[in-house]
C-alpha positions in Angstrom: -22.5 45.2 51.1 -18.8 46.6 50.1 -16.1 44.0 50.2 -13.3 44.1 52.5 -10.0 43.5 50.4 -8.0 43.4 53.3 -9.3 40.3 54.3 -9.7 38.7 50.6 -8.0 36.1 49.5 -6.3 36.2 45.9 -6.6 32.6 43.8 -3.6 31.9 42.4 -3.1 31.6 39.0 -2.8 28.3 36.8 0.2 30.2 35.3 3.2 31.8 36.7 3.6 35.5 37.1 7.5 36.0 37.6 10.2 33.1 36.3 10.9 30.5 38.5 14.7 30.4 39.4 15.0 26.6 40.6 14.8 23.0 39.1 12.3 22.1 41.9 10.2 24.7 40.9 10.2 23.2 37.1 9.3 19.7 38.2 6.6 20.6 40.4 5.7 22.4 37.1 5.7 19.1 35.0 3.4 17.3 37.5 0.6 19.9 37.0 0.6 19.1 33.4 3.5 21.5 31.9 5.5 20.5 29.0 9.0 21.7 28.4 9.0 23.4 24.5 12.7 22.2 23.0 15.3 23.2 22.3 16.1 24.9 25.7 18.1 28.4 25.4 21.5 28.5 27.4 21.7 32.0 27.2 24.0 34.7 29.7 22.0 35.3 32.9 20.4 38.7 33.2 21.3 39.0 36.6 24.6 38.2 36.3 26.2 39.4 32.7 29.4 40.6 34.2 30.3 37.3 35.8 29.9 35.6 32.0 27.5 33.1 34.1 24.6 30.8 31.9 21.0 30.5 32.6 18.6 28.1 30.9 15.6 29.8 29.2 13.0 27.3 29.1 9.3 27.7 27.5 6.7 26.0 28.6 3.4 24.9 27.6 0.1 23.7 28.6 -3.2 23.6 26.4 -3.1 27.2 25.4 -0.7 28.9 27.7 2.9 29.4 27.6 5.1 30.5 30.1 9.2 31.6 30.1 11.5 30.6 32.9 14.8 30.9 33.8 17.3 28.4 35.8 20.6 29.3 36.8 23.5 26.5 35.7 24.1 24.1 38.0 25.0 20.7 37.5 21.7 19.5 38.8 20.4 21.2 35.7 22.8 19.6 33.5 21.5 15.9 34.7 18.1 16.8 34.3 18.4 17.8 31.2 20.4 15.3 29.6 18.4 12.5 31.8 15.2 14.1 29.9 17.1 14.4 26.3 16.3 18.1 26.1 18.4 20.0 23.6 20.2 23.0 24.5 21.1 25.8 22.0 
C-alpha cells in the first residue's frame, strides 16, 4: 500500500537541527538531560557583526551527541550564567 506523506507525521529529533536563540530554550534543554560543555564562547553575533553585538556559543552534550547554540546577550544571560558558574571566554 504507498504511504501518503502528506498526512505523515515527522518524529522529532532527540537533537536540535537549527541553534536555539533563547535562554528558555537552553533550560528546557537541561531538563531533558543536556549538559552545558565549559568554557562558553562570547563571540560577535553572526547576525548582527556591524552592530559590534555578543552572542554566547554554547556546546552541549548528552551521551554521545553534541549540539552548538547560540544566545543573544542579555542580562538574563548574564545571571544564568554566573548563577550556574559557567566560564566565558
Amino acid at each position: 500500500m504507498p504511504r501518503d506523506t502528506a498526512t505523515e507525521t515527522l518524529r522529532p529529533s532527540s537533537a536540535p537541527v537549527s541553534p536555539l536563540r533563547d535562554l528558555g530554550a537552553l533550560r528546557v534543554m537541561l531538563a531533558d538531560g543536556w549538559r552545558i560543555e565549559t568554557p562558553v564562547l562570547a563571540r560577535l553575533s553572526w547576525a548582527q557583526r556591524r552592530t559590534g553585538e555578543l552572542a554566547y556559543h554554547i556546546i552541549l552534550t548528552r551521551a554521545a551527541q553534541r549540539s552548538l547554540i547560540v544566545i543573544a546577550d542579555s542580562l538574563e544571560v548574564h545571571r544564568f550564567l554566573n548563577e550556574h558558574d559557567i566560564p566565558v571566554v
